[in-house]
N, C-alpha and C positions, 0 to 999 in steps of 0.2 A: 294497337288501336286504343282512342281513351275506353276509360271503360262505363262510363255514360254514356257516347254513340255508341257504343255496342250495347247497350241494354237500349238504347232505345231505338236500333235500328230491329232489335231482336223481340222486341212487344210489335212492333211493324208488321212484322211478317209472321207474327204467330196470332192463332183462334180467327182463322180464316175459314166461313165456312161455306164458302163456293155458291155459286150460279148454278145454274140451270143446264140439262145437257143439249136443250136446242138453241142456246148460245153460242155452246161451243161449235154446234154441230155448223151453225151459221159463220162461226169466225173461220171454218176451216176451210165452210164452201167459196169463201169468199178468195182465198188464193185459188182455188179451180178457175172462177169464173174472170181471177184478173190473169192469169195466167191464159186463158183463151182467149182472152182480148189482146193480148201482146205477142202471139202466135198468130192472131189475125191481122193485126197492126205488121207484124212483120211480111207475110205472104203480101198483103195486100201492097204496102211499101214499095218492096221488091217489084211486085206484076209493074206498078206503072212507073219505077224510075228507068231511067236509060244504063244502060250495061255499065259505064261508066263508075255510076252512084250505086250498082250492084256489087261492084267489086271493091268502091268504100267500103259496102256497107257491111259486108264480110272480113274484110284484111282489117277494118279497125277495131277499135278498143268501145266502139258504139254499140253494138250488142252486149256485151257485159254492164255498159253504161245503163242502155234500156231493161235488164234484169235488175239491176239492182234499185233503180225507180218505180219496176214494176214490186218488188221485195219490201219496197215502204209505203206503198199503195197498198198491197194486200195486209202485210200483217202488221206494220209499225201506226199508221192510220185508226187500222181500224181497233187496234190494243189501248187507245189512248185517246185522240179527238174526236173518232165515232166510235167509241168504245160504249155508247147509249144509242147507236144508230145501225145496231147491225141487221137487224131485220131490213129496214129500209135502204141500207148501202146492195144489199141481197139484188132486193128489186130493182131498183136503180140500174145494176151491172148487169141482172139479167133482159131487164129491158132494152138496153145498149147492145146486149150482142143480137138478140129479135131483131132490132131493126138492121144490124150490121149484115145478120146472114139474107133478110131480105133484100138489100141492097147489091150485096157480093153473094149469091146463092153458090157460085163454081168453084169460090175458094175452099179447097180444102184446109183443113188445121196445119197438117203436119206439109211440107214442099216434096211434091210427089215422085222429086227425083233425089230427094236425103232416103238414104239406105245406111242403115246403122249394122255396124259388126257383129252383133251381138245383141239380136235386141231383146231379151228377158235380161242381159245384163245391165242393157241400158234403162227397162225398167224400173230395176232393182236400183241403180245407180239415181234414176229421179224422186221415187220414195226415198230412198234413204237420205237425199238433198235436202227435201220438203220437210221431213221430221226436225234433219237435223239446223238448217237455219230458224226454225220455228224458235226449238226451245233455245238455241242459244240468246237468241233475242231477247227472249222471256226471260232472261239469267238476271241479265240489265236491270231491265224492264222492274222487274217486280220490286225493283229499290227506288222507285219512283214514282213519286206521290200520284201521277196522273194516270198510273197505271193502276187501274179497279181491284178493288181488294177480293172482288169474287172471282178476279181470273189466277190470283196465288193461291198456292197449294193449302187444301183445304188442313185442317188441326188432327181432326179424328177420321169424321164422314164427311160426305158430301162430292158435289161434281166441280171442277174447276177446268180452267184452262192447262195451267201449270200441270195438275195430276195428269189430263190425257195426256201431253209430251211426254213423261218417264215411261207410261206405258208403252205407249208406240215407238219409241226407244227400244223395249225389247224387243218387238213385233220385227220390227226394219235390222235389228241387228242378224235377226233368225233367218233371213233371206239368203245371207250370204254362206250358212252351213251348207247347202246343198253342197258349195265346192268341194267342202271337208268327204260327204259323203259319195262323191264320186273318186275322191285322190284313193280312201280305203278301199274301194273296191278294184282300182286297176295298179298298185304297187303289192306285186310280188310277196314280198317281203317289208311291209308297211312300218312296223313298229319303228324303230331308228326313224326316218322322214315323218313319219306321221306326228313323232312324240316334237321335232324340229317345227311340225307347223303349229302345234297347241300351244308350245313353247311361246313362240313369237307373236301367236295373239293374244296370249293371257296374260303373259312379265308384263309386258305395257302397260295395261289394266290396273295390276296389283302394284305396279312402279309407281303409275302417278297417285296411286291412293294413297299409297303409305306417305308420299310428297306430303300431296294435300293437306292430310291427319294432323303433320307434322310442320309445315306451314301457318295452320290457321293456329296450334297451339302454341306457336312461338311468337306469331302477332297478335295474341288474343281479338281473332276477328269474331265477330258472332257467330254462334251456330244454335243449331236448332234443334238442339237432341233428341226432341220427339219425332224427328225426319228417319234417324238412318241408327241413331244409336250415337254414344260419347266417340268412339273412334270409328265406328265404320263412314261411309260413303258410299254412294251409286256406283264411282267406281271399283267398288271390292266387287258390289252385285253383278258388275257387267261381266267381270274375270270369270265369277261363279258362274252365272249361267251359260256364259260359252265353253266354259268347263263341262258344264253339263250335258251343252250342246253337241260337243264333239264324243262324251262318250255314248250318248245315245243313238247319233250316227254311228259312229262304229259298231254298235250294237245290231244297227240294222242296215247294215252297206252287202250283207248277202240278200238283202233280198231285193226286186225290182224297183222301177219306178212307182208302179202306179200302187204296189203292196208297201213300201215305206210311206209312201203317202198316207195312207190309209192307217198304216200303224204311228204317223206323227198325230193325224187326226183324233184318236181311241186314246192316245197317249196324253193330248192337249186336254180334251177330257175328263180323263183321271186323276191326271196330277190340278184341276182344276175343283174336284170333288175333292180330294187328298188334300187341297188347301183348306178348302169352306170346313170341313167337315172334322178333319184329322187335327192338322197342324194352329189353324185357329181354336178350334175346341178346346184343345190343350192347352196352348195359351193363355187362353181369357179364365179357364177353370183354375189354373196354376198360378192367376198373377201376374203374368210372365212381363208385360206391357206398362210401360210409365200409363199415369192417367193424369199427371200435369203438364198445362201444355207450356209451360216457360221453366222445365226445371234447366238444372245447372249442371254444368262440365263437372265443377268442383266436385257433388258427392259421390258422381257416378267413379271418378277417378278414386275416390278414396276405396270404395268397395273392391274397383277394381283387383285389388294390394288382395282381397280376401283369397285368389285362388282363380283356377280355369271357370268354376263356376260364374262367382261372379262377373267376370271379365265376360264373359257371356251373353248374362244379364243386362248390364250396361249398353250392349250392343243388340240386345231384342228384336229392336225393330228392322233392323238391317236382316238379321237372321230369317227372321217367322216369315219374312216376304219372298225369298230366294224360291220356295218352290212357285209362288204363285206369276213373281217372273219368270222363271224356265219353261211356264205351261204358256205363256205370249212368246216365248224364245220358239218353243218348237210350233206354235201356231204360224209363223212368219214363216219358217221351213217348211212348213204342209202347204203353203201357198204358193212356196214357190216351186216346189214339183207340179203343186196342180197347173200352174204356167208352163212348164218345161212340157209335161206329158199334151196338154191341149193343144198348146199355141207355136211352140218351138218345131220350126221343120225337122223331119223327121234324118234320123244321123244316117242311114245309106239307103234304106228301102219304108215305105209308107208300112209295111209289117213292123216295124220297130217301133212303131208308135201305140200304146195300146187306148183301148175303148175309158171314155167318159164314166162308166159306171160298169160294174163288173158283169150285170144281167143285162147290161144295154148289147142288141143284136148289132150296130154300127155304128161308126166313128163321125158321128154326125157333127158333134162340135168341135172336130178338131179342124182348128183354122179360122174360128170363127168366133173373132173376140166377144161380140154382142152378147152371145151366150154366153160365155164364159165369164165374161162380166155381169152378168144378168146372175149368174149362181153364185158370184160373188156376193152382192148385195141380196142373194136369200139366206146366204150366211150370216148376214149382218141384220137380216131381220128377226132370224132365231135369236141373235145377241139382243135385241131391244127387249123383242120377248123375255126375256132370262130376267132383264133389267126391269122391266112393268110390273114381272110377279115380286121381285123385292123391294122397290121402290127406289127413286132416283138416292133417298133418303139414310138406304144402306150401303151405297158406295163408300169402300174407305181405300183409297190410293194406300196409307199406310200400312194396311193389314194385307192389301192387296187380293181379297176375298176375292168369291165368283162373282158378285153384281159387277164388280169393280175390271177382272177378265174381260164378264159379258160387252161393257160399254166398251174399252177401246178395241172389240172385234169388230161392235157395231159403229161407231163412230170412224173408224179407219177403211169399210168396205165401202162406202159412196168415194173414198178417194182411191183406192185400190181399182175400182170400176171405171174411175175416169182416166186415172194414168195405162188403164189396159187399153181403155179406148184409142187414147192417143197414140200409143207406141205401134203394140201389133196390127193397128188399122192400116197394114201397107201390104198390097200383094206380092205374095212369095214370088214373083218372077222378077222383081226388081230388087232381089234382096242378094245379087251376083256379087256387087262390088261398093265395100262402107266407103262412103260419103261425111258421114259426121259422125261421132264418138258419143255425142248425148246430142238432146234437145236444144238446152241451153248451153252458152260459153259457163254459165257460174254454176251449172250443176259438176260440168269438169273441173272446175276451181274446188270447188268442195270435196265429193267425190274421191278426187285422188287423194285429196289432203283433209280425210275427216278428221281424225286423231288430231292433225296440228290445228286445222281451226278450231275443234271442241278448245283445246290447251289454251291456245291465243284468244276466245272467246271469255272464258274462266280466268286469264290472267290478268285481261285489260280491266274486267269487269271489277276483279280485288283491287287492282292499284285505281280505278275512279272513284271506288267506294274511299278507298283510305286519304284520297286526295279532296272529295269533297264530301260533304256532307248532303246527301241527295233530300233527306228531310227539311232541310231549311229552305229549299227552294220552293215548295209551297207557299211561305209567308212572305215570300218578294212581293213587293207592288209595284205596278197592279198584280190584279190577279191574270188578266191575263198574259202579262210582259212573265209571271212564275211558268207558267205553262206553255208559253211558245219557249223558255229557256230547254224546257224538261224535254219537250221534242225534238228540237231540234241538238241536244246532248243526244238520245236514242236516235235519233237517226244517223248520224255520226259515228257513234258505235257499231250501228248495222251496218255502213257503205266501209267503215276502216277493217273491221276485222276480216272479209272475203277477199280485199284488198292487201293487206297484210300477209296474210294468209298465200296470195297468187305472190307476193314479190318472195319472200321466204325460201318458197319451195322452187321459185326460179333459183335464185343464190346456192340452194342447196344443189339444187341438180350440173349449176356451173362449176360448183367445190367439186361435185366428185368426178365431173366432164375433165377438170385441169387435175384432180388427182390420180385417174386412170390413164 
């Protein structure tokens, strides 16, 4: 890349120093509330077309069509043309579904006869959707003038858009440890299989980072070294903390359900206090941390040559952050046992399920997402609390401290609360025989294929950058022919890569259909 647009894509997106966290809190509500509208649009649809247009409306490619319009209404919309209107787009949609339900009071959200295989996995399968088409988007995104400089990742401190998505990144990654933590406790002889499954989710990780490291320095594309460090990357962090993840289950797959939970809990905790208190302290007292925010590849490489220390150094911030990501890693694993233990039928006899709280006399909330969702969001009021007594002011995504924990617990349980609403709100007598696999057709699009859309997300995103100059489209005229161009490039990006992504892993599944 010349080396002009990259210094000057690279003052762009650096000394950013974020928004407000009821912004964010606002942008996020806002995929819930279009996301209920297009769950309503659909039930309703369906009730009054004839069988005919029901069995369109299934067999076609129309539901993925209406996801992914509903996908540029919630997040590309509001990132950009209402990116000054989120408060008021709030009320607006909230007002829309009031009169909707007054109107349709019988319709329920979810079609009373979809019965899902698996529904904590389909859960887990809808949060990790939501996370992960967010930030992809925002990859785009933030290289384009129209997109607000306080929803890119903030310098030092501060609250941003961009910083909640890496968090909640770890949060939604930590859902999926549960499985690890059941395989260690029912193989025999675990070691061999078990070391095969860390194997295979961690090379990946560490595969595409070293790519990436070695990609962006052979294009000299900008980077942002006060993000991650001279060589690392988020994906080295993602390997690390599922590294960590898996031996910490292991650690604790002798003991129960509801006693691992409990010790993920104590555990999120301390390594959450070990961060603020230990590994920051140390740092800031030591130096340890750049304090330019536009420094350069070049000096950090030269020191590098000094030895393991240095090479270390260089990579600081990538480092000091690992434990306060693995304390959101194993925070997404305590959540998702407290789902398994509440909400999941119980595996032969209702004895197998144990009590809510270990002094609770009975099993009063188990089955009953309300509740359950209801303690969700008093977790996530503890989180705001954490966050008042430091101020929005001491959030630093980079250092990844406790305020910065605190917010994405707090910020991520109003949606944790709604996706439980939606899923487990179906009675266990109709949960005989699956019916649908997810909610949506594009959350199975994604879903199955996270790793290649994050890839084809990250790879479209470098070859547009390198193809156009996304800064010069501000100064098109008019001003507004520059801004409908910038939108309508991001929306493009949003509807091509889910699409890309679904044709890919068809091709792929047909290679090894005709190689088998």
């Amino acid at each position: 890349m010349d080396p002009l647009k990259a210094e000057r894509h690279l003052q762009f997106v650096s000394d950013c120093t974020g928004g407000s966290a009821f912004e964010v809190m606002g942008l996020l509500f806002l995929v819930c509330s279009v996301g209920y509208l297009r769950f309503l649009f659909e039930r309703s649809f369906i009730r009054n077309a004839s069988k005919t247009m029901q069995v369109f409306f299934y067999t076609s490619q129309l539901l993925l069509t209406l996801d992914l319009l509903a996908t540029v209404v919630a997040i590309v919309l509001p990132c950009t043309l209402l990116s000054n209107y989120v408060l008021e787009t709030n009320i607006i949609l909230l007002s829309i579904i009031f009169l909707f339900r007054l109107k349709t009071p019988s319709i329920s959200l979810i079609n009373p006869i979809t019965v899902f295989p698996h529904t904590l996995s389909t859960w887990r399968r809808l949060a990790r959707a939501f996370v992960l088409v967010y930030t992809c988007i925002c990859i785009y995104a933030v290289d384009l003038p129209i997109f607000p400089r306080r929803f890119a990742k903030t310098e030092m401190v501060g609250v941003s858009l961009m910083d909640t998505g890496v968090g909640l990144i770890a949060v939604i990654i930590g859902f999926s440890n549960v499985a690890f933590l059941d395989a260690c406790r029912h193989r025999p002889l675990p070691c061999f299989p078990l070391l095969k499954i860390v194997v295979r989710s961690v090379f990946p990780c560490f595969a595409v980072g070293i790519l990436r490291t070695v990609v962006v320095k052979a294009l000299g594309y900008p980077e942002h070294v006060t993000e991650y460090g001279v060589h690392w990357n988020f994906f080295f962090t993602l390997a690390c903390i599922r590294l960590g993840g898996f031996i910490v289950a292991y650690a604790l797959s002798w003991l129960s359900d509801f006693n691992a939970m409990n010790a993920h809990f104590g555990l999120c905790i301390l390594l959450a206090c070990f961060q603020q208190w230990g590994v920051l302290s140390y740092a800031q007292n030591h130096h340890f941390l750049r304090l330019s925010s536009l420094a350069t590849t070049e000096g950090g490489s030269d020191r590098s040559a000094e030895g393991i220390a240095a090479l270390v150094r260089v990579n600081a911030e990538g480092l000091v952050s690992l434990p306060g990501y693995l304390c959101l890693f194993i925070y997404g694993t305590a959540i998702a046992l407290l789902l398994r233990l509440h909400l999941d039928p119980p595996i032969s006899q209702p004895a197998d399920k144990l009590k809510v709280l270990s002094f609770q006399g009975k099993e009063t909330w188990r089955g009953d997402p309300k509740k359950v969702a209801m303690a969700v969001l008093f977790i996530g009021v503890l989180a705001f609390l954490v966050v008042a007594v430091y101020g929005e002011s001491s959030v630093s995504r980079r250092l990844v401290n406790l305020p910065y924990i605190a917010l994405q617990i707090g910020l991520l349980s109003p949606l944790m609360a709604f996706f439980i609403y939606c899923i487990f709100d179906i009675s266990e007598a109709k949960r005989a025989k699956a019916t649908r696999k997810d909610v949506i057709p594009l959350i199975t699009v994604l879903s199955d294929n996270a790793m290649l859309y994050f890839i084809l997300s990250n790879l479209i995103t470098g070859l547009l950058n390198l193809l156009f100059d996304t800064l010069t489209l501000a100064e098109w005229q008019p001003a507004w022919f520059a801004t409908m161009c910038q939108f309508l490039l991001l929306t493009t990006y949003t509807v091509t890569c889910p699409l890309l992504t679904l044709a890919l892993s068809s091709l792929f599944c047909t290679a090894r259909t005709q190689c088998g």
